[in-house]
C-alpha positions, -999 to +999 in steps of 0.1 A: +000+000+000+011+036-010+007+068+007+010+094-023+005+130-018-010+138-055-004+173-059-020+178-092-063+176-100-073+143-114-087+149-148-109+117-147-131+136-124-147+170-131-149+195-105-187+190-097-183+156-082-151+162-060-159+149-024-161+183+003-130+190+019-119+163+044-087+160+061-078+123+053-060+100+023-091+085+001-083+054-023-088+069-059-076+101-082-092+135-068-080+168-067-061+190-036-076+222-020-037+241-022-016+233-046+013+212-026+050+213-037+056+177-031+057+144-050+067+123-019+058+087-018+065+067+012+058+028+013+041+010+038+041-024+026+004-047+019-020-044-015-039-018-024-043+010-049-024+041-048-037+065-017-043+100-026-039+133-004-079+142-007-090+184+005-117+189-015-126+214-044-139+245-021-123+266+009-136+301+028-120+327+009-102+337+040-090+305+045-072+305+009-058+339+017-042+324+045-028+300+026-017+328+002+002+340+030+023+310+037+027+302-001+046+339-002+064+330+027+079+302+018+087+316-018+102+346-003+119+322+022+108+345+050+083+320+065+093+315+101+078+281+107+105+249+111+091+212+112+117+188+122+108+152+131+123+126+156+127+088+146+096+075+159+071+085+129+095+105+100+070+093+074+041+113+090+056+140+092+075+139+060+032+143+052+028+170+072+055+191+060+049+180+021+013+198+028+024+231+040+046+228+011+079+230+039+110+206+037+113+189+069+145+206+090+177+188+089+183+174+125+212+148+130+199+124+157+219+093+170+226+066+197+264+065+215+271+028+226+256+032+260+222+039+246+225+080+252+209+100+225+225+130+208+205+156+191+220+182+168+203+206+147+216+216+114+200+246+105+195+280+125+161+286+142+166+317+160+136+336+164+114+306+148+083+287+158+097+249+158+068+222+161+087+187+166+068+154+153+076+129+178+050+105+189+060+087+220+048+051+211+068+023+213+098+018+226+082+045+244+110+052+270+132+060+239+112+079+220+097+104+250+130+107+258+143+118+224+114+143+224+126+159+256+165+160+242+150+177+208+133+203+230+162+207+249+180+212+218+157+237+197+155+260+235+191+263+235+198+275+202+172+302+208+137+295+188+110+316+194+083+292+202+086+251+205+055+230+199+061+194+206+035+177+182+027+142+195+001+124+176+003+096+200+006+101+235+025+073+256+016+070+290-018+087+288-036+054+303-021+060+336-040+092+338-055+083+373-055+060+405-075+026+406-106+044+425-113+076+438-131+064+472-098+062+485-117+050+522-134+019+506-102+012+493-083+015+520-108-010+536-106-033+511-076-032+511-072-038+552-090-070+550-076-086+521-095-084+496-079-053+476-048-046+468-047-023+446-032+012+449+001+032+455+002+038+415+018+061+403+001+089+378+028+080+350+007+106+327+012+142+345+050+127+354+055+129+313+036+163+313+055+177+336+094+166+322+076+181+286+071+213+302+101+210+323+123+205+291+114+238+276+082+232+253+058+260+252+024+240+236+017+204+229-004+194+198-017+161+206-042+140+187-070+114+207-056+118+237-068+085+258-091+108+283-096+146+280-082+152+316-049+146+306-049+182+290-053+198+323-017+174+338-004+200+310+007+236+323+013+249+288-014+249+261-027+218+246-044+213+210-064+184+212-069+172+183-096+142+173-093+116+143-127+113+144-135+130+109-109+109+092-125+078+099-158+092+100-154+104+063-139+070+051-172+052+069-193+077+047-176+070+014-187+035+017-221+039+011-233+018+043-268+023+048-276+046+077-303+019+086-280-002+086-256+008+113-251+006+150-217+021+172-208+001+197-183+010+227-162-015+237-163-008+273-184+016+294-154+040+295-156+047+257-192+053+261-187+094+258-166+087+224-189+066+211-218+087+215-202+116+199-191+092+172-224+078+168-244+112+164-216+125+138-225+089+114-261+099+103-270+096+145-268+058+146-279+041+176-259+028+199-243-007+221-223-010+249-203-036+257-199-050+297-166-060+306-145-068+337-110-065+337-089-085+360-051-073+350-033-045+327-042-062+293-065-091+305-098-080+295-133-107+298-167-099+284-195-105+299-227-094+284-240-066+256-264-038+266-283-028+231-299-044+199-274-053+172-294-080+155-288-076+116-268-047+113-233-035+105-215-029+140-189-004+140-166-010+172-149+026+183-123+028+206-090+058+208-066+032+204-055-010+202-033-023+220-032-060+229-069-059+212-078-079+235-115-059+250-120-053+209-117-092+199-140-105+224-164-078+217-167-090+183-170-124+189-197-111+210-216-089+186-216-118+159-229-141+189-258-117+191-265-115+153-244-089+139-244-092+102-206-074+096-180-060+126-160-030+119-129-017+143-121+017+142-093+032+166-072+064+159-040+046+177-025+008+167-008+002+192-007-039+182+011-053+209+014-094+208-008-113+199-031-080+187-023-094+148-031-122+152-067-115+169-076-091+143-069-111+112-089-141+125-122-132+108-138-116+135-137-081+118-150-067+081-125-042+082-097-028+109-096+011+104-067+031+120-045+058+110-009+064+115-004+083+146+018+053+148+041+035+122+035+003+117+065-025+107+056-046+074+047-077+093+017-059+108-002-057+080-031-081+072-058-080+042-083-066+068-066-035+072-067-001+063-046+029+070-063+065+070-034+098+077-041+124+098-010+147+084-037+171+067-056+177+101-023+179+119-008+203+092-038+227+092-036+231+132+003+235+128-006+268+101-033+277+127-011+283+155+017+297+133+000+321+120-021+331+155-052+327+124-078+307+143-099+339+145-101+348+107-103+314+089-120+284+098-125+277+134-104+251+153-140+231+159-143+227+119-112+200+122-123+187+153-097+205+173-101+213+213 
């Protein structure tokens, strides 16, 4: 499969029929909203036809002078915007920089023998506003830790603003303590039967050595629960991947009908809701599970009607896709005629590959907040980019424009 960023109008399709603007990659020719400057094509192993960068044919006429803006700055070269990106995801943001029409900064970043990394930059940004792609997925010691060295790096050598751009956030899950009736479970916990507690709130620790290193905003995209903006003591975009996926749902021509969201557990409830009334206001399942360990997940019964329709399963990320699996298995137990996963994050920790290819699933949707190796893919899946919604928010808070183009809620943004 191909990720292309087609910077040129298809001419097998005329203008009327171009699909609205959408910030994701459809299959098929269509045509660009901005002109791009970039013919980049990255592999990501699998089958499939060519991907293509899709914006749509319209844009606010304010919105295209913005882009005006930043077309002459980068021409005149006095455009003070720098994108560099760390090792974790350079193909992402290789995207994001081929759609504001930038070259990625030239950063020189290695490993000594003892497993220390070195940062280097290799180009001046005094007086510039740096956003650093770095998503801290796995290894996610090494690649947090390479974020907070690139900060380090861009503070000392005097930019203007640093905005550490994580579309995946590592460590978000330990956002909060087992319970918060800290009596009952100190009573529990006295007679035996508990013994949970004394964790540690890994999630604020990693906001607070982000702040500490010398970032002044975070852009961050499905964060695992929205309190984990407020561990932050600098700004935070939040950004959702809901409209990619949402998009790619609607250009399949399911039958509204048809359809039912279902939440894998009774914490995504909230997400699937909101997911559900954005795809033609589907009805909705929940899925009731108890979880007896990190990563052990058992389900135990369904709370909603999903008797002959197409299920779509929403969750921010998968990991061991263990809650996900069993949730299917359930829905086709209850009569579900096709199973869809959709999740922002793949995670795809052992054995999550070999769960989702067993049959259980129509389709696996995801994006690429997070690379993926070769020998994750399976036929089942499909890989949407968020680069154009991440792109857009990194023009918006260049160019201070949120007021006097399209608002941060039209791309889903917090």
């Amino acid at each position: 499969m191909a990720f292309l960023l087609h910077a040129r109008p298809s001419p097998s399709l005329p203008a009327a029929d171009l699909r609205r603007s959408s910030p994701l990659i459809h299959r098929g020719p269509a045509s660009v909203r901005f002109p791009l400057k970039c013919k980049a094509v990255d592999s990501y192993g699998g089958n499939s036809d060519d991907l293509y960068l899709l914006t749509g044919d319209t844009a606010p006429a304010s919105a295209l002078l913005s882009r005006t803006r930043l077309e002459d700055a980068i021409k005149n070269n006095t455009t003070r915007l720098r994108i560099f990106s760390g090792t974790a995801n350079p193909s992402l943001a290789q995207e994001i920089s081929c759609y504001l029409g930038l070259e990625l900064g030239k950063i020189k970043i290695k490993r000594f023998a003892d497993g220390e990394i070195y940062v280097q930059l290799q180009e001046s940004v005094r007086g510039c506003d740096v956003f650093l792609v770095q998503p801290t997925c796995p290894p996610a010691n090494e690649n947090l830790m390479e974020l907070l060295v690139m900060i380090d790096a861009c503070r000392r050598a005097s930019a203007k603003t640093i905005t550490a751009v994580i579309p995946y956030f590592g460590y978000a899950r330990a956002d909060r303590k087992a319970s918060p009736f800290v009596v009952i479970l100190k009573l529990l916990e006295s007679i035996g039967i508990l013994t949970q507690g004394r964790e540690s709130i890994a999630a604020k620790l990693v906001a607070n050595l982000i702040t500490e290193s010398g970032a002044d905003r975070v852009l961050a995209c499905d964060l695992h629960s929205g309190q984990s903006m407020g561990y932050f003591d600098i700004p935070v975009d939040h950004v959702y991947g809901q409209p990619v996926i949402l998009d790619y749902l609607a250009s399949k021509g399911i039958s509204s009908d048809d359809l039912v969201v279902v939440s894998p557990d009774v914490g995504g409830v909230a997400r699937a809701r909101a997911f559900a009334k954005k795809l033609s206001d589907a009805p909705l399942a929940i899925v009731d599970k108890r979880r007896h360990g990190h990563n052990v997940a058992e389900v135990m019964n369904l709370i909603g009607d999903v008797k002959g329709k197409v299920a779509i399963m929403v969750d921010d990320m998968i990991d061991t896709a263990g809650t996900i699996s069993k949730g299917a298995a359930l829905l086709h137990q209850e009569g579900a005629r096709e199973v869809y996963a959709c999740t922002t994050h793949a995670v795809f920790s052992p054995p999550a590959i070999s769960r989702l290819s067993s049959g259980l699933f129509q389709e696996v949707i995801i994006t690429n907040t997070i690379p993926l190796s070769e020998q994750n893919y399976f036929p089942q899946l499909t890989v949407l980019s968020v680069a154009n919604l991440l792109a857009e928010t990194i023009w918006r808070v260049h160019d201070d424009c949120s007021g006097d183009i399209e608002p941060f809620s039209t791309l889903g943004i917090d």
